[in-house]
C-alpha positions as CSV (number, residue, x, y, z in Angstrom):
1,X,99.8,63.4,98.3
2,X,102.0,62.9,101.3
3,X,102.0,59.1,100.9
4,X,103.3,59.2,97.1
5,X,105.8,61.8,98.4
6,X,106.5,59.0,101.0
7,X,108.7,57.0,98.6
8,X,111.8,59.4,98.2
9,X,111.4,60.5,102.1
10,X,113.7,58.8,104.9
11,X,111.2,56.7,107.1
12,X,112.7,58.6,110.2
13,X,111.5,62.1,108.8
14,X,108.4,60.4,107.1
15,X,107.5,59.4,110.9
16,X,108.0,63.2,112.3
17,X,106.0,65.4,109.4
18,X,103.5,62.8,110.0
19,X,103.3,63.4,113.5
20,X,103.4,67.1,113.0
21,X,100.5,66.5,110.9
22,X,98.3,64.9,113.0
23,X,98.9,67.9,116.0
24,X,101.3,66.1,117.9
25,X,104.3,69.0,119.6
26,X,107.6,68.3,117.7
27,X,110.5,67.4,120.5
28,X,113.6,68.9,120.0
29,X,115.4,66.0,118.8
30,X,112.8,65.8,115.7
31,X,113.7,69.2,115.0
32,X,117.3,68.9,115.4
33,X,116.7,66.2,113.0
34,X,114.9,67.8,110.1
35,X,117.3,70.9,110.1
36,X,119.8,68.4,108.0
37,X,117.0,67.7,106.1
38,X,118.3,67.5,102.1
39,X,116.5,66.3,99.1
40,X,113.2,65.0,99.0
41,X,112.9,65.3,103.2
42,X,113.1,68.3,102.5
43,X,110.6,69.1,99.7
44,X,108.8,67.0,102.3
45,X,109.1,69.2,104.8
46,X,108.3,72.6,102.9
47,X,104.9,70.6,101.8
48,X,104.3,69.9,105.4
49,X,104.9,73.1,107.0
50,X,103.2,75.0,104.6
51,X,100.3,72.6,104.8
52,X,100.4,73.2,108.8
53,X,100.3,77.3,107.6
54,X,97.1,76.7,105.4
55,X,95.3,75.0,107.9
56,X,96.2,77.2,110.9
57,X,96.4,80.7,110.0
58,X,94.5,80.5,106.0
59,X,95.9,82.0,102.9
60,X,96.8,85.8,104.0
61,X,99.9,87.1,103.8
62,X,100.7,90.5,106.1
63,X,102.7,93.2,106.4
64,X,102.9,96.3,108.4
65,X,103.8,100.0,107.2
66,X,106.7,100.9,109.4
67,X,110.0,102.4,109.4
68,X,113.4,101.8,111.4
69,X,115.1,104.4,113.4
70,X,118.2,103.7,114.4
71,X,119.0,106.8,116.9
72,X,122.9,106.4,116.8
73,X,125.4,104.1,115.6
74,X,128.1,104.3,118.2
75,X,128.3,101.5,120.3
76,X,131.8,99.7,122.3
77,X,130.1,95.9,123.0
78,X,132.1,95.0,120.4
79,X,130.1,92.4,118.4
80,X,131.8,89.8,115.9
81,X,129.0,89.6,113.6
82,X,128.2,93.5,113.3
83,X,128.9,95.8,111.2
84,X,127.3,98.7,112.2
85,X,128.8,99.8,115.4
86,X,131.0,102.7,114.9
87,X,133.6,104.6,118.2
88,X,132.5,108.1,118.6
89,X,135.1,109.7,116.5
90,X,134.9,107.5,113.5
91,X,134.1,110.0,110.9
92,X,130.5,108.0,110.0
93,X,129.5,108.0,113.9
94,X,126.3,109.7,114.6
95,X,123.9,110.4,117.0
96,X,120.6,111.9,115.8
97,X,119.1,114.7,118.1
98,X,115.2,114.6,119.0
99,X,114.8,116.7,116.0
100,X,115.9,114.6,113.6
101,X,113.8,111.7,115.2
102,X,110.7,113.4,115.0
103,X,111.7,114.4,111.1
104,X,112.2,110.8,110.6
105,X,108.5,109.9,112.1
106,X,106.7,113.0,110.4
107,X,108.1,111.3,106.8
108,X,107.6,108.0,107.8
109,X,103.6,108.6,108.6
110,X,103.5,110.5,105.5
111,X,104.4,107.5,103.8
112,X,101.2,105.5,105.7
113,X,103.6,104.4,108.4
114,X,101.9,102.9,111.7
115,X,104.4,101.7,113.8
116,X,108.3,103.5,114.3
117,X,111.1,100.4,114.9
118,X,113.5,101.9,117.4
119,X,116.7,100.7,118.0
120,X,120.6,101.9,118.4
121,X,123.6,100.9,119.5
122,X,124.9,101.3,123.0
123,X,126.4,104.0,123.8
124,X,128.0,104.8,126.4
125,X,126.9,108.7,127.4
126,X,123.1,107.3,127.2
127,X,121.2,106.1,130.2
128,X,117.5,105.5,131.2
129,X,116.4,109.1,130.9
130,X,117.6,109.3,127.4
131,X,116.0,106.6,126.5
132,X,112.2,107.5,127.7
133,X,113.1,111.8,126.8
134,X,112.8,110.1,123.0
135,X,109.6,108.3,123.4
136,X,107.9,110.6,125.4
137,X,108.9,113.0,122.8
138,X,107.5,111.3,119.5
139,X,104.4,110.3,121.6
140,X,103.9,113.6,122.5
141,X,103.9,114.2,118.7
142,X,102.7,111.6,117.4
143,X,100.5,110.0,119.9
144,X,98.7,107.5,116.9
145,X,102.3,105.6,116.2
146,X,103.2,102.7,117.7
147,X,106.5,102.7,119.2
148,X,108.8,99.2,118.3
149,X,111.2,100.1,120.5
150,X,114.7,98.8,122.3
151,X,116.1,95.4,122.0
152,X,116.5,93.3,125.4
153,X,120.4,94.9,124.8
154,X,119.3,98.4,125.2
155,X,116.6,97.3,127.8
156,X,119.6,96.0,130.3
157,X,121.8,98.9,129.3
158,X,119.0,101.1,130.7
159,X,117.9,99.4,133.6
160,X,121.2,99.2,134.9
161,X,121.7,102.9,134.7
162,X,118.4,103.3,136.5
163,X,118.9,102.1,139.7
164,X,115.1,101.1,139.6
165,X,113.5,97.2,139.5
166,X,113.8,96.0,136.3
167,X,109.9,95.3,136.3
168,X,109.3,99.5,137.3
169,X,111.7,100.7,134.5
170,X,109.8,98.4,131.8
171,X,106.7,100.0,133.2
172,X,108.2,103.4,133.3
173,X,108.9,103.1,129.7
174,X,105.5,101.3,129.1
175,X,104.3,104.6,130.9
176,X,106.2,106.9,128.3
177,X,104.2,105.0,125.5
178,X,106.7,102.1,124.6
179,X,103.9,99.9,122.7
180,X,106.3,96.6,122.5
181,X,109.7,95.7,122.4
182,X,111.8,94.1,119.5
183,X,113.5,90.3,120.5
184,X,116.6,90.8,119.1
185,X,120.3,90.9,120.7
186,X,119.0,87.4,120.6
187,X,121.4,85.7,118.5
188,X,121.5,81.8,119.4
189,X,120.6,81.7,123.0
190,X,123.3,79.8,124.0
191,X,126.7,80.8,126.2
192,X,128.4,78.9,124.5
193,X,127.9,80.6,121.0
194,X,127.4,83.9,122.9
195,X,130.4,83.7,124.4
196,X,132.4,83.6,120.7
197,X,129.6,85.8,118.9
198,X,129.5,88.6,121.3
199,X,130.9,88.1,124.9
200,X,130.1,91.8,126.2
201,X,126.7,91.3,125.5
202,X,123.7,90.3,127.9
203,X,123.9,86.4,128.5
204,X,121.0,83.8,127.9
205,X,119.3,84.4,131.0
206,X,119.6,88.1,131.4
207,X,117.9,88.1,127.6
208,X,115.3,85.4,128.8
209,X,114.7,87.7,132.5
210,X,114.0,90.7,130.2
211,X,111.7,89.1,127.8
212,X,109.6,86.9,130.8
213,X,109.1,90.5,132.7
214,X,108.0,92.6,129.6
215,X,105.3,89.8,129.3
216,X,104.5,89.5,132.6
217,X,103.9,93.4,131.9
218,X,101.4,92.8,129.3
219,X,104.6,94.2,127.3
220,X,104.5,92.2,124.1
221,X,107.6,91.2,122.2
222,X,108.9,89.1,119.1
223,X,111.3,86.5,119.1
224,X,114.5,86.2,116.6
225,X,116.7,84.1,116.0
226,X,120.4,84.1,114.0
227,X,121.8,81.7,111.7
228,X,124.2,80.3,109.5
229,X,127.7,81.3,111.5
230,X,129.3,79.0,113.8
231,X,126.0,77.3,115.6
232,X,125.1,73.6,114.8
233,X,121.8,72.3,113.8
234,X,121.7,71.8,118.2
235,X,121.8,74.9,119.2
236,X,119.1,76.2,116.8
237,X,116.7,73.3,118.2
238,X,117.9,74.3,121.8
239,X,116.9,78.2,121.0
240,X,114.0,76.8,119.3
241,X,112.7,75.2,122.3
242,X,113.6,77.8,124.8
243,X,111.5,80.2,123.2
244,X,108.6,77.5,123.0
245,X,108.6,77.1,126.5
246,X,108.7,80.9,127.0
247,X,105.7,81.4,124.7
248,X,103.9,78.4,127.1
249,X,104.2,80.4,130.2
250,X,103.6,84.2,129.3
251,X,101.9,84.0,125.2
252,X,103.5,87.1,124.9
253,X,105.7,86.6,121.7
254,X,104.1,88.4,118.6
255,X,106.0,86.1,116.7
256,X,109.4,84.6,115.2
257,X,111.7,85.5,112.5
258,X,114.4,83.4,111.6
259,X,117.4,86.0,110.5
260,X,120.3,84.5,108.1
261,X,123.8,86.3,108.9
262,X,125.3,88.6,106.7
263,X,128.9,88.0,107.0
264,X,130.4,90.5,104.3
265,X,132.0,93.1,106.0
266,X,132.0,91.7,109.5
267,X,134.9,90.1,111.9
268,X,133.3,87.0,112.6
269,X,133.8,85.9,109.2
270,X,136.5,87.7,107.8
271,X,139.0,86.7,111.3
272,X,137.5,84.7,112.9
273,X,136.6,82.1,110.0
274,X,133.0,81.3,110.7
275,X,130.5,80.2,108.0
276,X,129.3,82.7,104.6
277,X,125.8,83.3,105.7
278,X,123.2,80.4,105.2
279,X,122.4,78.8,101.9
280,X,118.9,78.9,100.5
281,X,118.3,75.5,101.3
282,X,119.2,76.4,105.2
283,X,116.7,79.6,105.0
284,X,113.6,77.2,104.0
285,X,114.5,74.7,106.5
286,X,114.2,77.2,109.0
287,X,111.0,78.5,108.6
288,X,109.4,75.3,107.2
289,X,111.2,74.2,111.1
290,X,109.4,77.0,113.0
291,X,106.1,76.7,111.7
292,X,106.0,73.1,112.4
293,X,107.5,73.5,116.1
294,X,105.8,76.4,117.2
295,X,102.7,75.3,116.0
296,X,99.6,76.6,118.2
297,X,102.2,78.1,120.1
298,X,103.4,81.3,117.9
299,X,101.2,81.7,114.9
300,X,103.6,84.2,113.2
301,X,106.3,83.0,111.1
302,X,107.9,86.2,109.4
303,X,110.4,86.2,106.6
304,X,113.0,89.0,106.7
305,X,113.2,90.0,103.1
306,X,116.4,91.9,104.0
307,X,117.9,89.0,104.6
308,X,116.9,86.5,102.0
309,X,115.5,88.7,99.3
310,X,112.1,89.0,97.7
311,X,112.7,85.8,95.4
312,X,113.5,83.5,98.3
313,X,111.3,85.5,100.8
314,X,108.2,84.4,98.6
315,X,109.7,80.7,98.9
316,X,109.7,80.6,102.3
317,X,105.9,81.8,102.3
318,X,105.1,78.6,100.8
319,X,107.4,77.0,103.4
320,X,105.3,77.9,106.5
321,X,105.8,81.4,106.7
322,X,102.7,83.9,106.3
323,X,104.3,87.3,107.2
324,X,106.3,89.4,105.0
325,X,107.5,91.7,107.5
326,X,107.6,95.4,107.4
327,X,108.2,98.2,104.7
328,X,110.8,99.5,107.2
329,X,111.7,102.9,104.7
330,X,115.3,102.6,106.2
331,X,117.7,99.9,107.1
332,X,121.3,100.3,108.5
333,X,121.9,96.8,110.4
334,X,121.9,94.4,107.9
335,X,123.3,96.9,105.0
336,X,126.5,97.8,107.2
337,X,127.2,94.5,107.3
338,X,126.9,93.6,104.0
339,X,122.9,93.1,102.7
340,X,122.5,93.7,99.1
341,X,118.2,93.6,99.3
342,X,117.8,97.2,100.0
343,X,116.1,99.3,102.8
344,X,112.3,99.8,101.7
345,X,109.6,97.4,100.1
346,X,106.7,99.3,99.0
347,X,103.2,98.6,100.1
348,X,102.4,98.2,96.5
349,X,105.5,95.8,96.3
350,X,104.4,93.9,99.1
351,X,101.0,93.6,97.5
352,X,102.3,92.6,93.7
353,X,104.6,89.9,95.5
354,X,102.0,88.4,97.4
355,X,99.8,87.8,94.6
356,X,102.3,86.3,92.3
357,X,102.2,82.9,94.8
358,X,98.6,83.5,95.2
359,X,98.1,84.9,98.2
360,X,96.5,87.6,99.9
361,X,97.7,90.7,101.0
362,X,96.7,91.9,104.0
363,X,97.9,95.2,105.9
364,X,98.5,94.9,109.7
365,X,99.4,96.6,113.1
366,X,102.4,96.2,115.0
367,X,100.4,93.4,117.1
368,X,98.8,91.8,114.3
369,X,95.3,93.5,114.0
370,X,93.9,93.6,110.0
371,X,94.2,97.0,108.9
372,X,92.9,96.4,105.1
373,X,92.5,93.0,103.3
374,X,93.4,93.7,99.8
375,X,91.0,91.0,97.8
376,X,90.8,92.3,94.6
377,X,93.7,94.4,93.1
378,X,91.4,96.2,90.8
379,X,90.3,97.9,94.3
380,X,94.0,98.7,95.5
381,X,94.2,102.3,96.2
382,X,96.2,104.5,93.7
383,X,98.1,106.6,95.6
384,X,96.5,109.8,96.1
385,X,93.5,107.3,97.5
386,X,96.8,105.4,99.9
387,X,97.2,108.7,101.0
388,X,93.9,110.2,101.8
389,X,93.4,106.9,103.7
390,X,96.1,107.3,105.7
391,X,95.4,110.6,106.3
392,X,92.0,110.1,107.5
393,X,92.9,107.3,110.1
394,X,96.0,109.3,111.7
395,X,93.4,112.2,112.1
396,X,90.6,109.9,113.5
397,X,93.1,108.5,115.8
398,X,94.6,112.3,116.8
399,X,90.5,113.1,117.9
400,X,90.3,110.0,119.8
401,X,93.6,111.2,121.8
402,X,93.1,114.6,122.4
């Protein structure tokens, strides 16, 4: 097939899927390259990339059951590109109390949730004890969940308040029942870009210090990256790379998500001037990218459906992707800044789009371990079945802790 497709593909890109096919690491330069790939390189390249997913990781397609909790939305770092952030005494500020955390993680393992994504913005009366009082809280709880919790941003923010080793307060919070960490604040890891994106936040090698310690922990993490603002084809193959080489020396990334920027109600595109978001065409060359240049590497390639939407998400799973991501219930980042996808995808949704590209669904932890294969969808669970499931496991796992 690939030699027919041969004829409309530029030699030069005809060279590097080949390569990729064969096993061989794709250089940063190749990448760089087929990130401008248009036309029939680029049909090319989907092909490829999803032929690299078939081979390496099969036909499943997973999800997890989860939901975000973002514990406050005040936050001074001052970030071009967010929309979220609010000052204290903007009349939409908040700043949930325990109670309302554990409300949130009560409903959310009602709905069959596993895991609890944690994250907030930084504010400035929180420190180190704050953060761990929370955990230690919904663990004490809710000892089955698995606690998602505090981006490398938050991670530094606490540390620095902790006058402890940065490697003792990750195991402090490890201690406290912090399960892994989100890889965001991530952005393009780049000063340059950082610098106009977001110059209060952590630099590249605070970001890469955090992440490399967490692994050396046994503290896994997943990897992100942001596109289509003001970065050049470049800086994604730099980012690209970095995280390669990260993955190399620790193996502790979970995996990678590509995230497109939402640039609706945000600064760095309505004063500063930067790009609309990503086109379509830039979302598959992405992932198609990722799966070819983190190939035995980081088996993971998710699609944020918040960002691209269901349609396109189920695109870029026959681009090289083979996670869907998670239900997350509730989802402020992206919306504040402009998102029109929504906040929850159902299991059953999750299921029903799967199986429309021929897939199949498969339910997973935090960490990747198969929960339920769904095979046949004359055997998916009606609800009241989802539920007495769910129920079961959450009160095998409370026996097993206690």
């Amino acid at each position: 097939m690939f030699e027919a497709m041969k004829k409309t593909v530029h030699p030069e890109v005809a060279r590097i899927l080949e390569a990729c096919l064969e096993g061989r690491e794709l250089p940063e330069a190749d990448a760089e390259r087929l990130l401008v790939a248009e036309g029939g390189d680029l049909h090319a390249l989907m092909w490829a990339a999803d032929t690299v997913r078939r081979d390496d990781v099969g036909d499943d397609v997973t999800y997890v059951v989860c939901r975000n909790v973002n514990f406050t939305n005040v936050c001074y770092v001052g970030c071009s590109f967010c929309g979220f952030a609010r000052h204290k005494h903007q009349s939409d500020a908040y700043d949930h109390d325990i109670s309302t955390l554990l409300d949130k993680c009560a409903e959310a393992i009602e709905r069959g949730a596993t895991e609890i994504c944690m994250q907030g913005g930084i504010h400035p009366k929180k420190n180190h004890d704050d953060y761990r009082r929370v955990v230690l809280a919904i663990k004490e709880r809710f000892p089955e969940l698995h606690l998602h919790a505090f981006s490398p941003e938050e991670i530094d923010w606490g540390h620095r308040k902790s006058d402890m080793e940065l490697q003792d307060y990750l195991q402090w919070l490890m201690d406290a029942g912090v399960g892994s960490l989100p890889g965001t604040a991530a952005e393009i890891l780049d000063d340059e870009i950082r610098d106009i994106l977001s110059p209060r936040k952590i630099k590249t090698q605070r970001w890469v210090e955090i992440i490399r310690t967490a692994h050396g922990l046994g503290l896994p993490t997943t990897s992100t990256l942001m596109y289509g603002h003001i970065e050049q084809p470049r800086h994604v193959a730099a980012h690209l790379g970095l995280i390669r080489e990260i993955q190399k020396e620790t193996g502790g990334f979970t995996e990678f998500v590509p995230l497109g920027y939402i640039h609706e109600m945000n600064d760095l595109y309505n004063v500063l001037g930067s790009r609309p978001g990503s086109t379509a065409f830039e979302d598959l060359r992405l992932v198609a990218v990722s799966r070819l240049f983190m190939r035995s590497h980081i088996q993971n390639i998710q699609v944020s459906w918040v960002k691209m939407g269901h349609k396109l998400g189920q695109m870029a799973l026959s681009a090289g992707a083979n996670d869907f991501g998670g239900t997350l219930m509730e989802e402020s980042i992206s919306r504040e800044s402009g998102s029109q996808f929504g906040e929850n995808t159902s299991p059953e949704d999750f299921r029903r789009l799967i199986r429309e590209i021929g897939r199949t669904p498969v339910e997973r932890s935090t960490l990747y371990r198969s929960l339920r294969r769904f095979d046949d969808p004359a055997l998916d669970p009606a609800d009241a079945e989802d539920k007495a499931f769910r129920a079961s496991e959450e009160a095998s796992r409370l026996s097993v802790a206690l």
